[in-house]
C-alpha positions in Angstrom: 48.4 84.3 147.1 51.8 85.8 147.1 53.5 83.7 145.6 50.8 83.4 142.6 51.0 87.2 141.8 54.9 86.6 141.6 54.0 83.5 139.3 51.9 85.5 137.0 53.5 89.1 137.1 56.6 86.8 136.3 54.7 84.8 132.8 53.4 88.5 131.6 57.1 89.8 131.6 58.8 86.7 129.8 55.6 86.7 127.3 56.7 90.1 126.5 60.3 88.6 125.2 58.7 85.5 123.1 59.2 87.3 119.8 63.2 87.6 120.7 65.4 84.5 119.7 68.6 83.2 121.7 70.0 82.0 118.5 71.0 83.4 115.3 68.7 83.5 112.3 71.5 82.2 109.9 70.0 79.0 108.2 73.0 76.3 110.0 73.8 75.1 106.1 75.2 78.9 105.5 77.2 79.1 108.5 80.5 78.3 106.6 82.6 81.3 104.7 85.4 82.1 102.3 87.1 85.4 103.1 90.0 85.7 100.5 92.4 88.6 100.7 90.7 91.8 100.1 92.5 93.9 97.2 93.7 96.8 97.9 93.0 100.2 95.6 94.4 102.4 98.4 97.4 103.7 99.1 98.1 101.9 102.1 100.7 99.7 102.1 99.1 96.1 103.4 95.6 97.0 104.8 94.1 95.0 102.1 96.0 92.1 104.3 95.3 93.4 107.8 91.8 94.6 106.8 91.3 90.6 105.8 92.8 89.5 109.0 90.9 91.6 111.1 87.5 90.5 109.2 88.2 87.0 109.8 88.8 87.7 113.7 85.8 89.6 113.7 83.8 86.4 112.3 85.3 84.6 114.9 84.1 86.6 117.6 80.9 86.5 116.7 80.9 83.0 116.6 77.8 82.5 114.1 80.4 81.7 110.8 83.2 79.0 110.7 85.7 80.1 108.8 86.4 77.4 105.6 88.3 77.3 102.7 86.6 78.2 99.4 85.7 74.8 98.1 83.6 73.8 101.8 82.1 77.4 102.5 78.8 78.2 101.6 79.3 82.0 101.5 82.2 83.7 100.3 82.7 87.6 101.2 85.0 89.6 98.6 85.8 92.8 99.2 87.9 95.9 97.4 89.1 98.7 99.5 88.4 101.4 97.2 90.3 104.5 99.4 92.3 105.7 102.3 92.2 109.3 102.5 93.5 111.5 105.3 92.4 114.4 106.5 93.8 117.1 108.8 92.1 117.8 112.3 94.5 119.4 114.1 97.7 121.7 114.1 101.2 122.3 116.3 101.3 126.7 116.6 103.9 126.1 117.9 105.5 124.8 114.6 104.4 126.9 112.4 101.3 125.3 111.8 102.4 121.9 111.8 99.8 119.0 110.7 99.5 116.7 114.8 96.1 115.2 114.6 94.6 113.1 111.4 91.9 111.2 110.8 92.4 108.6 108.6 89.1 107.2 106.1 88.4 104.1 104.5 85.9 103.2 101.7 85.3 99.5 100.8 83.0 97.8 98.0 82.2 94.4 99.9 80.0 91.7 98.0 78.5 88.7 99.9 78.5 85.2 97.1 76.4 81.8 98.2 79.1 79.7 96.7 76.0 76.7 96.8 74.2 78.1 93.7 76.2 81.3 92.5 73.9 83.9 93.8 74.9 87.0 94.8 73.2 88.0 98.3 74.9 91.9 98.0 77.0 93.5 95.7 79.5 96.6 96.1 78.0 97.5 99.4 79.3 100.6 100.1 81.4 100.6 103.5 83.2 103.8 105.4 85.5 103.2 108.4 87.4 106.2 110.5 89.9 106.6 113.2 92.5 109.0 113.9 96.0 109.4 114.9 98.5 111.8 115.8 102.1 112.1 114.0 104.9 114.5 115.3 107.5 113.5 112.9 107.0 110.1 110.4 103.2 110.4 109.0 103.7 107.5 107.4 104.1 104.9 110.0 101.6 106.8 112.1 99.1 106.4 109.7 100.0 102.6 108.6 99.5 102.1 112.6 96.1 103.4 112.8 95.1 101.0 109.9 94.8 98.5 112.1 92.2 100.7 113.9 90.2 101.5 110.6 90.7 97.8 109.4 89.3 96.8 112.5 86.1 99.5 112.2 85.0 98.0 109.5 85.5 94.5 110.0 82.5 95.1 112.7 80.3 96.7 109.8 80.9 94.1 107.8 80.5 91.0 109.8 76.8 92.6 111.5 75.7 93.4 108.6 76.3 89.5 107.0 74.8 88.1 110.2 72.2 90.5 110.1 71.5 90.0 106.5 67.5 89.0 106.0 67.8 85.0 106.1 65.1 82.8 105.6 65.4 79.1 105.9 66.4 78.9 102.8 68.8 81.0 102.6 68.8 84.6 101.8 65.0 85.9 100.8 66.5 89.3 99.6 66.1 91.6 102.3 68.5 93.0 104.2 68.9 95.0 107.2 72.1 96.8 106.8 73.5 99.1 104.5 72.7 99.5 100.8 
């Protein structure tokens, strides 16, 4: 008798989970993608190459996407980094009011391309990454440090919001669950 309440308190519980899936919802003929450089509007020097890298790692974390060329993905991702502003948090008294703590901003237009037939799944998504970082004496290669931070911060936006894009088995039925 025991052992049938265990049973059956057991089945109720995993019924509860049937409407959860253990693999992705990415059709298998769209698990391919083109990420070329991103271009770079900012000021930045690079993070349109790190921000790439680090989006391409990210893709590879995840481990829905293989990463292909352009000619044997079906999905390419383009994306233009738009601005890098920095912003003062924080100041030195004791140097006469000396700038010590920044947070560093990133806005990025991304666009997500089914290379099979042309059509555009999203276009100029909007994107905003932060960090921060602290600079005593050369702001500049503090801040080109922390963009490895901020390019990482968005390479996670970016790469949860293409795998949890609204696929169908066709492909994309136009609905989307991240960002617009």
């Amino acid at each position: 008798m025991r052992k049938t309440v265990s049973l059956l308190f057991s089945l109720v519980l995993l019924s509860g989970c049937s409407a959860y899936r253990w693999t992705s919802s990415v059709p298998t003929d769209m698990r391919t993608v083109s990420v070329p450089t991103f271009r770079n509007e900012t000021d930045v020097v690079e993070l349109g190459a790190v921000a790439t890298r680090q989006t391409l790692r990210e893709f590879q974390r995840e481990g829905t996407f293989k990463i292909a060329q352009r000619e044997d993905a079906a999905l390419e991702l383009q994306a233009v980094l738009k601005a890098a502003p920095t912003g003062l948090l924080n100041y030195k008294r004791s140097q006469t009011m000396r700038a010590y703590e920044h947070r560093l901003s990133l806005v990025a237009e991304v666009s997500l391309v089914d290379l099979r037939n042309g059509k555009v799944l999203f276009d100029g998504r909007q994107y905003r990454a932060e960090t921060t970082f602290f600079s005593d004496t050369d702001i500049v290669t503090a801040r080109r440090d922390a963009s490895g931070r901020l390019a990482e911060d968005l390479a996670q936006q970016i790469v949860d919001d293409v795998v949890g894009f609204g696929w169908s088995r066709d492909g994309a039925d136009g609905k989307s669950k991240g960002k617009e």
